[in-house]
C-alpha positions in Angstrom: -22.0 -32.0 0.2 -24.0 -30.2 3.3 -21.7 -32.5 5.8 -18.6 -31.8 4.2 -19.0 -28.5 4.7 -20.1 -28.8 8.2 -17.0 -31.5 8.8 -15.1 -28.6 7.3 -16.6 -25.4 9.5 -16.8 -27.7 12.4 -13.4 -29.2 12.8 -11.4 -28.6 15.4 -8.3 -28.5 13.0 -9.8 -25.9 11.1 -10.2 -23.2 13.8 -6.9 -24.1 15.3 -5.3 -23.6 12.2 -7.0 -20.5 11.3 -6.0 -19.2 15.0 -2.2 -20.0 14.1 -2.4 -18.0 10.8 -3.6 -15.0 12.8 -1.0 -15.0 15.2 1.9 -15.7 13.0 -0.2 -12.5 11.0 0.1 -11.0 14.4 3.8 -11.6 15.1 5.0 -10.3 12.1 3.6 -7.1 12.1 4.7 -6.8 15.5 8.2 -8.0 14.6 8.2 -5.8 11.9 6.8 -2.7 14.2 4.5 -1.0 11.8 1.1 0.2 13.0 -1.7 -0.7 10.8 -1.9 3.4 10.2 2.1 3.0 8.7 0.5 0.3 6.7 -1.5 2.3 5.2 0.5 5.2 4.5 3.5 3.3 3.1 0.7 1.8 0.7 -0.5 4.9 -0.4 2.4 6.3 -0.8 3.6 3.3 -2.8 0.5 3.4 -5.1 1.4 6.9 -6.2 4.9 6.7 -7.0 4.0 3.3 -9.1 1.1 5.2 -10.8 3.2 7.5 -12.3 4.8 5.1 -14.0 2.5 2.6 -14.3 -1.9 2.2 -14.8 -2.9 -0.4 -12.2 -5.5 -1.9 -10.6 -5.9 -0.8 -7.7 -8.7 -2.8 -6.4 -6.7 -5.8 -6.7 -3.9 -4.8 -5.0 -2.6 -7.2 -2.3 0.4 -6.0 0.3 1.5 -7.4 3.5 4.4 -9.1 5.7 5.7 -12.1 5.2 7.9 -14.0 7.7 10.4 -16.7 6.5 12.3 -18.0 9.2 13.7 -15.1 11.4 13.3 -12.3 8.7 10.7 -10.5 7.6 9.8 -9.0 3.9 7.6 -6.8 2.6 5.5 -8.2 0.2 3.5 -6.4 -2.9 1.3 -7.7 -5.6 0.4 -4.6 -7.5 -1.7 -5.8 -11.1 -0.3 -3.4 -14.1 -2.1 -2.5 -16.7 0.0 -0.5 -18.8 3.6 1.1 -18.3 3.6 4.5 -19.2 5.9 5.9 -21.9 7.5 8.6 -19.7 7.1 9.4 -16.4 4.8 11.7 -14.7 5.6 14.7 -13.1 5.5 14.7 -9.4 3.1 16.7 -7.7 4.4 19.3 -5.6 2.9 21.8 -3.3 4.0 24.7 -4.5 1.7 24.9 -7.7 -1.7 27.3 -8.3 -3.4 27.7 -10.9 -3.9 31.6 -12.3 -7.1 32.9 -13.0 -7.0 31.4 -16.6 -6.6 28.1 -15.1 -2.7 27.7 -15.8 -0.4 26.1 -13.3 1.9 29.2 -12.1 5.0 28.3 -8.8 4.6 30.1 -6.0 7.1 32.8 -4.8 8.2 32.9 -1.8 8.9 36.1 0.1 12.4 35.8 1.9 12.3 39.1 3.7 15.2 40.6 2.6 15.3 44.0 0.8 16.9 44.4 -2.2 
């Protein structure tokens, strides 16, 4: 049991392999030209437009390139737990709350008299 793990962690096969798989990683994303700082906005920004249809889990969520040939796709494993009945409402900037805690829109002042 001890050697075949050895064999295993040893093998020249193994690392070689495991070398290919992170160029190929490599190559894709450079192909693809997103910086790993892209990465992770798109996948924030992709986790809160599914939330507010969708509960999932978020710690399970898998997302990366993958290459097929000459093309590249983007690929997302997102776990649901629930679809949600309606939609949330999309958070906007433009909300405070009043003193009693209620949402209120900011105004704007345009500058003109009137």
């Amino acid at each position: 049991m001890a050697i075949e793990f050895l064999k295993k962690f040893f093998s020249r096969g193994g690392s070689k392999n495991a070398a290919k798989e992170r160029l190929q990683i490599v190559l894709i994303h450079d192909r693809a030209d997103i910086s790993p700082e892209m990465l992770d906005n798109l996948r924030r920004d992709m986790i809160g437009v599914i939330t507010r249809y969708m509960d999932i889990d978020t710690s399970k969520i898998e997302m990366d390139f993958d290459r097929e040939d000459r093309s590249v796709a983007f690929v997302a494993n997102i776990p649901v737990l629930r679809i949600k009945r309606a939609p949330q409402p999309e958070k906007t900037g433009g909300e405070k709350k009043d003193d009693g805690g209620k949402k209120t829109q900011s105004k704007r002042k345009t500058g003109r008299a009137g």
